[in-house]
TILUM-996193 format. One record per residue: x, y, z of N, C-alpha, C, CB in turn; chain; residue in one letter; residue number from 1. Coordinates in steps of 0.1 Angstrom, whole numbers, plus 5000, padded with zeros to 4 digits. Glycine has a CB too. Example, Ala and Ser with C-alpha at 12.3 -4.5 7.8 and 13.67 -1.06 7.14 Angstrom:
BEGIN
(r (5132; 4943; 5078); (5123; 4955; 5078); (5132; 4967; 5078); (5113; 4955; 5090); "A"; "A"; 1)
(r (5128; 4978; 5071); (5137; 4989; 5071); (5129; 5000; 5079); (5141; 4994; 5057); "A"; "S"; 2)
% end
This chain:
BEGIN
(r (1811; 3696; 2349); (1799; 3704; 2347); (1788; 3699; 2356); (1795; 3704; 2332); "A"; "X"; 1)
(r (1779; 3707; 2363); (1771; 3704; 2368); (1756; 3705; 2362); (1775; 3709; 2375); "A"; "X"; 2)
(r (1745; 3697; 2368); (1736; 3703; 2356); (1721; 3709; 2366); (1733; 3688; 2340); "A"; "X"; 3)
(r (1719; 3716; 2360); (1700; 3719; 2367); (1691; 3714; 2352); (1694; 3743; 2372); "A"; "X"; 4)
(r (1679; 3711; 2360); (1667; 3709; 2351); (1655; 3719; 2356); (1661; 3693; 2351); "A"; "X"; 5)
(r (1647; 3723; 2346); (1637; 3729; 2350); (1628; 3728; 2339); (1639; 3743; 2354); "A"; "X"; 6)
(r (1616; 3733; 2341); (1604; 3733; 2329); (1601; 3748; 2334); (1588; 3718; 2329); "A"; "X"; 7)
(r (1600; 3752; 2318); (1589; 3764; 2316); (1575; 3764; 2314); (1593; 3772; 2306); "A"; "X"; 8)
(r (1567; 3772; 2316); (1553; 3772; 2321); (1544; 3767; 2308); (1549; 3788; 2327); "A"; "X"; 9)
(r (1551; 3770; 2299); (1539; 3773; 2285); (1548; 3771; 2270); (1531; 3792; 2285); "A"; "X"; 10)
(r (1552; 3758; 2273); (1557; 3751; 2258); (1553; 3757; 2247); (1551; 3736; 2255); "A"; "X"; 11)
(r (1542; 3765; 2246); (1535; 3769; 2228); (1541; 3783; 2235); (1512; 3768; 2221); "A"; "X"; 12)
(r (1543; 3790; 2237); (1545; 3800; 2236); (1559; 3806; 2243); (1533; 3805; 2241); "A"; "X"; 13)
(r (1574; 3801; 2244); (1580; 3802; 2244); (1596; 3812; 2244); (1574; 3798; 2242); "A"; "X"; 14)
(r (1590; 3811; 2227); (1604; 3825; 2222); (1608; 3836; 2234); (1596; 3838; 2207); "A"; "X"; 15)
(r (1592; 3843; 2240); (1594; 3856; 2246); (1605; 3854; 2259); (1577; 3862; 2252); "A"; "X"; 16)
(r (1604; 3840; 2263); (1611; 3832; 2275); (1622; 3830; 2272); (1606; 3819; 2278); "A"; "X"; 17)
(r (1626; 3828; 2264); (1640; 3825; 2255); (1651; 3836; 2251); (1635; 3821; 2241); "A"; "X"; 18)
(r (1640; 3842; 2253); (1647; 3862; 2250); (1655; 3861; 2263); (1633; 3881; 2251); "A"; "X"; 19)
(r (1646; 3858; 2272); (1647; 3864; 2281); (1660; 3859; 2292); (1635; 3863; 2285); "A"; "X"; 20)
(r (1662; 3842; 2288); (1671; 3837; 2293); (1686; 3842; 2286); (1667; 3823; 2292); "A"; "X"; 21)
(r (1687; 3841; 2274); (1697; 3844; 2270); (1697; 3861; 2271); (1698; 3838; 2257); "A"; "X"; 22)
(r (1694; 3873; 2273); (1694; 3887; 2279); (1706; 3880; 2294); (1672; 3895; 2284); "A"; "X"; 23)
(r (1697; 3873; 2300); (1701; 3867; 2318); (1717; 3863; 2313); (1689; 3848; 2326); "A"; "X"; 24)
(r (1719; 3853; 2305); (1731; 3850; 2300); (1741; 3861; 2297); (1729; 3843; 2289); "A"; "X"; 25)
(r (1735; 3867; 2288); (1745; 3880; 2283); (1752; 3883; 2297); (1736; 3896; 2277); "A"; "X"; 26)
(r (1738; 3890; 2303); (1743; 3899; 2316); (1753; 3898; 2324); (1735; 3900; 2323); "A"; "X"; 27)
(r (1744; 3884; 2331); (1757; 3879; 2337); (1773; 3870; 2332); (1751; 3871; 2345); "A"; "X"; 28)
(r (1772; 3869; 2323); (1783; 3865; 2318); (1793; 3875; 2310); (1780; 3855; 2311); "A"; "X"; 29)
(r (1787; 3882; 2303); (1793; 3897; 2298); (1793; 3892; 2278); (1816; 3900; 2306); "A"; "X"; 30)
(r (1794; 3877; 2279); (1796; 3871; 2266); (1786; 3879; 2261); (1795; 3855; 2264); "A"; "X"; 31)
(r (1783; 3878; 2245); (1777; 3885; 2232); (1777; 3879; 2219); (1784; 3898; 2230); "A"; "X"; 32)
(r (1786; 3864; 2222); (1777; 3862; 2213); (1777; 3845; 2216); (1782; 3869; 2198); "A"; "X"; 33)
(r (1769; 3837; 2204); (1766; 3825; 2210); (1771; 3816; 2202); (1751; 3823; 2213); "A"; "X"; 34)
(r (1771; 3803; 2207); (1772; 3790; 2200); (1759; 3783; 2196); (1780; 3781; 2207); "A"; "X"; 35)
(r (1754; 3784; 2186); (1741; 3772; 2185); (1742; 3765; 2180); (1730; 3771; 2180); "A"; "X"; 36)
(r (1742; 3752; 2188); (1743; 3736; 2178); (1730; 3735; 2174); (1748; 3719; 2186); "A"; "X"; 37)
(r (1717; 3736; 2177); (1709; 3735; 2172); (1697; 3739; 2176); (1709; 3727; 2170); "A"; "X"; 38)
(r (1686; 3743; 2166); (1677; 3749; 2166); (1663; 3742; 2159); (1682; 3762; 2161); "A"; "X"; 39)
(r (1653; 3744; 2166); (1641; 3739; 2158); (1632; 3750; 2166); (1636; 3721; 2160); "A"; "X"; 40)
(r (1628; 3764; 2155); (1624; 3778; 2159); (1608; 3774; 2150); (1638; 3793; 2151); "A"; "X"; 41)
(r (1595; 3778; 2151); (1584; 3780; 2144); (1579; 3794; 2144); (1574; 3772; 2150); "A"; "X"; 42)
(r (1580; 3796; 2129); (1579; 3813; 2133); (1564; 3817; 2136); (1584; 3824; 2117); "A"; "X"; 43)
(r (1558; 3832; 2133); (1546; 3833; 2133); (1538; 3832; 2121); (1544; 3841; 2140); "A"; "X"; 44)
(r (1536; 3825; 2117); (1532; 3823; 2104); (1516; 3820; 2104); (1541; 3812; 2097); "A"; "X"; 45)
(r (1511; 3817; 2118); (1493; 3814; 2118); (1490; 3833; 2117); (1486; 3804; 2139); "A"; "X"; 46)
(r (1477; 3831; 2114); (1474; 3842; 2110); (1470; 3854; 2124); (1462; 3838; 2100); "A"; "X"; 47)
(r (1466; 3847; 2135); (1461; 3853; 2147); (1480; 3862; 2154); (1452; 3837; 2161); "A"; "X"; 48)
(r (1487; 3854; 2147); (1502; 3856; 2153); (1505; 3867; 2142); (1513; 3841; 2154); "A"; "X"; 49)
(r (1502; 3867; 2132); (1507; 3875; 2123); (1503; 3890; 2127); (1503; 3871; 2110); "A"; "X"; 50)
(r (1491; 3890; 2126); (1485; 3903; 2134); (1485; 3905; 2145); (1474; 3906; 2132); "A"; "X"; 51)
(r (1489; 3898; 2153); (1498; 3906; 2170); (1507; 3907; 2173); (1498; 3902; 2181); "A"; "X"; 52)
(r (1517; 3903; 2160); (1533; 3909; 2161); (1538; 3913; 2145); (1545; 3896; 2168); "A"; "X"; 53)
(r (1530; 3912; 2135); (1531; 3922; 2123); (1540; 3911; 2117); (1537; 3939; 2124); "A"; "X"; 54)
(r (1541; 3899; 2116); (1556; 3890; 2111); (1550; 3877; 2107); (1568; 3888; 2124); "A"; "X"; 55)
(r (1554; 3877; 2092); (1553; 3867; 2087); (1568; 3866; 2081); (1541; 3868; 2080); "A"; "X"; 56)
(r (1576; 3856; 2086); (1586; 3853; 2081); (1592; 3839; 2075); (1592; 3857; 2088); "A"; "X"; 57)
(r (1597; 3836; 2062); (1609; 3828; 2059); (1624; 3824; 2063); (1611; 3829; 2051); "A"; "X"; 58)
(r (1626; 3834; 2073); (1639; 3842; 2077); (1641; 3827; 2092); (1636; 3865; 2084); "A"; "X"; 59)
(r (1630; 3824; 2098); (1632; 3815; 2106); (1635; 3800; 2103); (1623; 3816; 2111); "A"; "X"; 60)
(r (1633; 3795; 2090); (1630; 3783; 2084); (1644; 3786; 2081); (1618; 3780; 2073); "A"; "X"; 61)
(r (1650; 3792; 2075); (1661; 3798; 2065); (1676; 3792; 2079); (1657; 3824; 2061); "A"; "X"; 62)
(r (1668; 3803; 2088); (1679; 3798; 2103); (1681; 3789; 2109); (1680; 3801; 2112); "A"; "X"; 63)
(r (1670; 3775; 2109); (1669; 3769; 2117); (1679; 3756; 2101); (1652; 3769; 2125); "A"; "X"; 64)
(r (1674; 3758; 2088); (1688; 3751; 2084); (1699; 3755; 2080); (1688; 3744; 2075); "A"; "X"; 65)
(r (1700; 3767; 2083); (1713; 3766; 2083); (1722; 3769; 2092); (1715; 3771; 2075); "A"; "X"; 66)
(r (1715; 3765; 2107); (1729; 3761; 2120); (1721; 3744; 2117); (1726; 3771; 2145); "A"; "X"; 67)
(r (1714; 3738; 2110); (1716; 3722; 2108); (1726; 3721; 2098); (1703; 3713; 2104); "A"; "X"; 68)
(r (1728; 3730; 2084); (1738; 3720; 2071); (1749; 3727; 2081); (1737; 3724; 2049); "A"; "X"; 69)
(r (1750; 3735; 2089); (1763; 3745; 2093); (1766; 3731; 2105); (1758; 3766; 2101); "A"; "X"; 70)
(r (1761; 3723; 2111); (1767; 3715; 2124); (1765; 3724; 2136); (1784; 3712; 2124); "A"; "X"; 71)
(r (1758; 3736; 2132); (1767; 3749; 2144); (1768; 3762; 2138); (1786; 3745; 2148); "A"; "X"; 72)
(r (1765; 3767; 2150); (1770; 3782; 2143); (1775; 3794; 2153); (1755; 3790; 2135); "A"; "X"; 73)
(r (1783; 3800; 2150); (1785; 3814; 2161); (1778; 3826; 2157); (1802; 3819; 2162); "A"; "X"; 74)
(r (1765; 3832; 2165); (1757; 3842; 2163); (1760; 3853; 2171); (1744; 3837; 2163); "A"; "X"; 75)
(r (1761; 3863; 2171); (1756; 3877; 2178); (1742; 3875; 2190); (1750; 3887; 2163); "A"; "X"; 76)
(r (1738; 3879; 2199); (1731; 3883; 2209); (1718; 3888; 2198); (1739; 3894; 2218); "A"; "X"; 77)
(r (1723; 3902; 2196); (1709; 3905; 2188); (1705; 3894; 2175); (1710; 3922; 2182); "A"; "X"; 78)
(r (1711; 3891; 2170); (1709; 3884; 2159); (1702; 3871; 2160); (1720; 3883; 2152); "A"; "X"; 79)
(r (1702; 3866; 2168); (1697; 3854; 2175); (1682; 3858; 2182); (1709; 3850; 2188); "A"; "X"; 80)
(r (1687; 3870; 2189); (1672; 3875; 2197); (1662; 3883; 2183); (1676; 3892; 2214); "A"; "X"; 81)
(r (1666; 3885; 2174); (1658; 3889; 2161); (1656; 3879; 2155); (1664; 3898; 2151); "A"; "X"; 82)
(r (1661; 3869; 2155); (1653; 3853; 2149); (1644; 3851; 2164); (1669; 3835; 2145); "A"; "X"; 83)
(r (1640; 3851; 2175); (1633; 3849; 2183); (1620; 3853; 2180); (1637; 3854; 2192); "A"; "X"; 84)
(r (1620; 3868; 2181); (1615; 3877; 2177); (1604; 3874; 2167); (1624; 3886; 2174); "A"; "X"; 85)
(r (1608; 3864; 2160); (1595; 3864; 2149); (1591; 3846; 2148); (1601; 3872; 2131); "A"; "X"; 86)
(r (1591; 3842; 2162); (1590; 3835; 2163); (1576; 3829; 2176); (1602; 3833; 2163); "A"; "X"; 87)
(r (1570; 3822; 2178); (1562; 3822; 2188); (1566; 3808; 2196); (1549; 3823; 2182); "A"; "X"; 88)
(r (1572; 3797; 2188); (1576; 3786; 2199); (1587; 3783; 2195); (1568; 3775; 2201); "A"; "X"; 89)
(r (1597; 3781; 2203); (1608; 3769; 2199); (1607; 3757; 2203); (1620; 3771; 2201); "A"; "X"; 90)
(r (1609; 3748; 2196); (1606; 3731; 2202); (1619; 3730; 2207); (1601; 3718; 2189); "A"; "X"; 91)
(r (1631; 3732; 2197); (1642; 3727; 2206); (1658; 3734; 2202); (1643; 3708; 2205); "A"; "X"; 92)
(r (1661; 3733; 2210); (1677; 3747; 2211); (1684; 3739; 2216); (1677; 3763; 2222); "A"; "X"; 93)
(r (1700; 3739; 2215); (1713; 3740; 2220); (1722; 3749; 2216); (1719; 3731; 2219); "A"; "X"; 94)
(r (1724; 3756; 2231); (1734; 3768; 2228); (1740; 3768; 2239); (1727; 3781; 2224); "A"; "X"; 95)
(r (1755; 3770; 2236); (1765; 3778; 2242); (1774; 3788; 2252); (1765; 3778; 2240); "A"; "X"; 96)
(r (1777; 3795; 2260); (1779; 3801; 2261); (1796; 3796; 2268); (1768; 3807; 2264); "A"; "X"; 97)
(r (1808; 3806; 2259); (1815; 3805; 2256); (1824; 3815; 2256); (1812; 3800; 2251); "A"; "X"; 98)
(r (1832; 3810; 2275); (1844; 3829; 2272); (1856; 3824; 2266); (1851; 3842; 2289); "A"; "X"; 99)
(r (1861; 3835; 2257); (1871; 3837; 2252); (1880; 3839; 2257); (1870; 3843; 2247); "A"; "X"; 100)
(r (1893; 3834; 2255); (1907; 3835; 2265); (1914; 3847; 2259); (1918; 3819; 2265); "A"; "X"; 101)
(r (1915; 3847; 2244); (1916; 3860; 2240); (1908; 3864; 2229); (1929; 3863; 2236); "A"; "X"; 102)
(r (1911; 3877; 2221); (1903; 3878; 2212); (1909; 3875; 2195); (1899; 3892; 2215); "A"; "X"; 103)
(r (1922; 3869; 2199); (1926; 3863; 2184); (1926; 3848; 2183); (1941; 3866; 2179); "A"; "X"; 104)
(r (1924; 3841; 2195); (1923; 3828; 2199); (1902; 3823; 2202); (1935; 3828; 2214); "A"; "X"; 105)
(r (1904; 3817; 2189); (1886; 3814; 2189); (1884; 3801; 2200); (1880; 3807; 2170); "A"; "X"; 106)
(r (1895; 3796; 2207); (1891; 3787; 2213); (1890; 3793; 2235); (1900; 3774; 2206); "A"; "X"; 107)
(r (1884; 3787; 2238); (1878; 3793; 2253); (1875; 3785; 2261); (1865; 3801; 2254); "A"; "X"; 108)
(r (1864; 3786; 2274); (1860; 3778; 2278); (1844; 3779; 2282); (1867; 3776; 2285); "A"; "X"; 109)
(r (1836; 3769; 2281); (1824; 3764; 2281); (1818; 3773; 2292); (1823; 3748; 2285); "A"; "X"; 110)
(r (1812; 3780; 2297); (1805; 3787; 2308); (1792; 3779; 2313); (1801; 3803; 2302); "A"; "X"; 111)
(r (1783; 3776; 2299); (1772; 3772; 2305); (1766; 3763; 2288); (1762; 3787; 2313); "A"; "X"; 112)
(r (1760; 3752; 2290); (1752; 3749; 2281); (1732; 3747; 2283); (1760; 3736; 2277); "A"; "X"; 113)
(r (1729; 3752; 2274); (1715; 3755; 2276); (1708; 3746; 2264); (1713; 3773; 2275); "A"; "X"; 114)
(r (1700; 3734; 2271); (1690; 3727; 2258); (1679; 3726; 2263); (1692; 3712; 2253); "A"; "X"; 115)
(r (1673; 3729; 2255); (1655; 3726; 2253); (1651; 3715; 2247); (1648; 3735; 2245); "A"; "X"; 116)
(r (1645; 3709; 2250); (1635; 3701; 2244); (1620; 3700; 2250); (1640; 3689; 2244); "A"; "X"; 117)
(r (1618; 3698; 2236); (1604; 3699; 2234); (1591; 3709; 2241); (1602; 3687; 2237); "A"; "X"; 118)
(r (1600; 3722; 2238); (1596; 3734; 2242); (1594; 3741; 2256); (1587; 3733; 2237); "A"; "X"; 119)
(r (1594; 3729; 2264); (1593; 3729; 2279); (1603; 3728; 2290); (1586; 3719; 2282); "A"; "X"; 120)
(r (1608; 3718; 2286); (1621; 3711; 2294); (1632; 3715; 2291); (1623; 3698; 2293); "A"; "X"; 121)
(r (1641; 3728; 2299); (1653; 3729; 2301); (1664; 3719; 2308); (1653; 3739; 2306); "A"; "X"; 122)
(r (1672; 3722; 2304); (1683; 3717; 2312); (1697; 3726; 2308); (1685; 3702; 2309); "A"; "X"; 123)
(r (1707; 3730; 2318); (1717; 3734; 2323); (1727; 3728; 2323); (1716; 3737; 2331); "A"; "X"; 124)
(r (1736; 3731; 2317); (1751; 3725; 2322); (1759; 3733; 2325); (1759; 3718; 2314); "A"; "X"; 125)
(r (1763; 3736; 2339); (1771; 3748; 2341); (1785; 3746; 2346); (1765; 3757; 2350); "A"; "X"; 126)
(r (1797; 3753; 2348); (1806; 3751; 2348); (1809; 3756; 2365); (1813; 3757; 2337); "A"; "X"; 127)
(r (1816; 3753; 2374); (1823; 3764; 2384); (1822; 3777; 2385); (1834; 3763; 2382); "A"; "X"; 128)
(r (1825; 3783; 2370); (1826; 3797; 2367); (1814; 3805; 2365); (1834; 3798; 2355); "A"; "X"; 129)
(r (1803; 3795; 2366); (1793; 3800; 2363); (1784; 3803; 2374); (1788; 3793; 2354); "A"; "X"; 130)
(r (1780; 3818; 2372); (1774; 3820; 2379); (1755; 3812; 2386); (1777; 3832; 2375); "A"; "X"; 131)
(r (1756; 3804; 2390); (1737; 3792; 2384); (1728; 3806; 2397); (1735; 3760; 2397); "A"; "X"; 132)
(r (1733; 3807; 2410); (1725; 3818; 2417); (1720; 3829; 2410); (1730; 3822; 2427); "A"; "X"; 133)
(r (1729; 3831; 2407); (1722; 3853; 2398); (1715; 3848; 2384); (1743; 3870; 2390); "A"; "X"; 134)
(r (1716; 3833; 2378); (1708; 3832; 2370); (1693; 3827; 2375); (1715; 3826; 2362); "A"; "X"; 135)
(r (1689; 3819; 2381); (1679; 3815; 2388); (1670; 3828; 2398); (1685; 3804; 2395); "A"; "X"; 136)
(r (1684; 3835; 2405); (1673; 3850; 2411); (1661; 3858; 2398); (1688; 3866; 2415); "A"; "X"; 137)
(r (1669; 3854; 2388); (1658; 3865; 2372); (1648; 3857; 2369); (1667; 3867; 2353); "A"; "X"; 138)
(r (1646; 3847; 2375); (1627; 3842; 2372); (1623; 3839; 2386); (1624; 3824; 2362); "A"; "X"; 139)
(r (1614; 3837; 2381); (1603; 3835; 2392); (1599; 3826; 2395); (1595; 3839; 2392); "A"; "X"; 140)
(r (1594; 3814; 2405); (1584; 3802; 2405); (1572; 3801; 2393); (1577; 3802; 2419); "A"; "X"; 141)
(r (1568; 3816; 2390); (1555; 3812; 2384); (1560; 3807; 2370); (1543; 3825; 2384); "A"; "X"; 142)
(r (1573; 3813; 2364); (1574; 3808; 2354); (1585; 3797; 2349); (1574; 3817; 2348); "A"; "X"; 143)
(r (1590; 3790; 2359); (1600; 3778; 2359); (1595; 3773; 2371); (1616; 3782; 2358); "A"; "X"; 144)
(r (1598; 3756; 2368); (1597; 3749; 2383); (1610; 3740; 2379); (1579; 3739; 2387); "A"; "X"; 145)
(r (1617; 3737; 2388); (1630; 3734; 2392); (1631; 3721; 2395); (1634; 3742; 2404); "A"; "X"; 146)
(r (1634; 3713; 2387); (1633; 3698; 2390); (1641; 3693; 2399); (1636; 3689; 2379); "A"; "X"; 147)
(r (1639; 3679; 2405); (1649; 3675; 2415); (1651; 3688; 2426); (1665; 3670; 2407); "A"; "X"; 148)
% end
C-alpha cells in the first residue's frame, strides 16, 4: 500500500468535505458501500447550526457508538452521507473501501483506506488498483494541501 497525506482547509467545518470525498470514492471505484472502523462525528446541535441546516440530532451520537461497541461496521453510501449530513465536524474517521471478489463471498480486497484525524489531517492508503490521480484531479489546492 502506498500512502498520501494531505490536510483540509477548515478542521471545524468539515462533514460538507467528507461528502464529498467519499461521492469521489464511490465514483471512481464503483463500490457503495463502506467499511468504518471508526468514527468521532459532532452533530449540529449549537443553535446557529441548527437553524442553517434545520437538524438537531441524537442519530449522530447513536452512530458514532455503535461502529465503536460494533469494532466496525459495513454501511451503505447514502447512509453514511445521511449521518454526515447532520453533522458539522468530524474529528476523526477510518474507513474502507473494499471490492468484492464476488457477491456471496464477503471477503475482497482493500482499494483504499481513508483516516482523519483530528479533523484536518488526512491520510491515504492506496493500493495499485487504485485509482490516487482521478482522485486528487476532484479537489483543488484551495481546499487540500498535499504533504511531502
Amino acid at each position: 500500500m502506498k500512502k498520501l497525506d494531505f490536510n483540509y482547509k477548515d478542521a471545524n467545518y468539515n462533514a460538507e468535505f467528507l461528502i464529498k470525498v467519499l461521492t469521489v470514492l464511490k465514483d471512481i471505484t464503483k463500490v457503495e458501500q463502506f467499511t468504518i472502523e471508526m468514527i468521532d462525528a459532532v452533530p449540529n446541535d449549537q443553535e446557529q447550526f441548527k437553524e442553517e441546516k434545520g437538524l438537531f440530532s441524537t442519530e449522530v451520537f447513536d452512530f458514532n457508538n455503535l461502529v465503536k461497541e460494533s469494532h466496525g461496521i459495513n454501511i451503505d453510501f447514502k447512509e453514511i452521507t445521511n449521518i454526515l449530513k447532520q453533522c458539522r465536524t468530524v474529528w476523526a474517521l477510518s474507513i474502507l473501501v473494499v471490492t468484492s471478489e464476488n457477491e456471496l463471498n464477503d471477503s475482497g480486497k482493500v482499494l483504499c483506506e481513508v483516516e482523519l484525524i483530528e479533523g484536518d489531517l488526512f491520510t491515504i492508503l492506496y493500493s495499485e488498483d487504485f485509482p490516487i490521480d482521478l482522485f486528487l484531479e476532484e479537489f483543488s489546492t484551495d481546499e487540500i494541501t498535499i504533504e511531502g
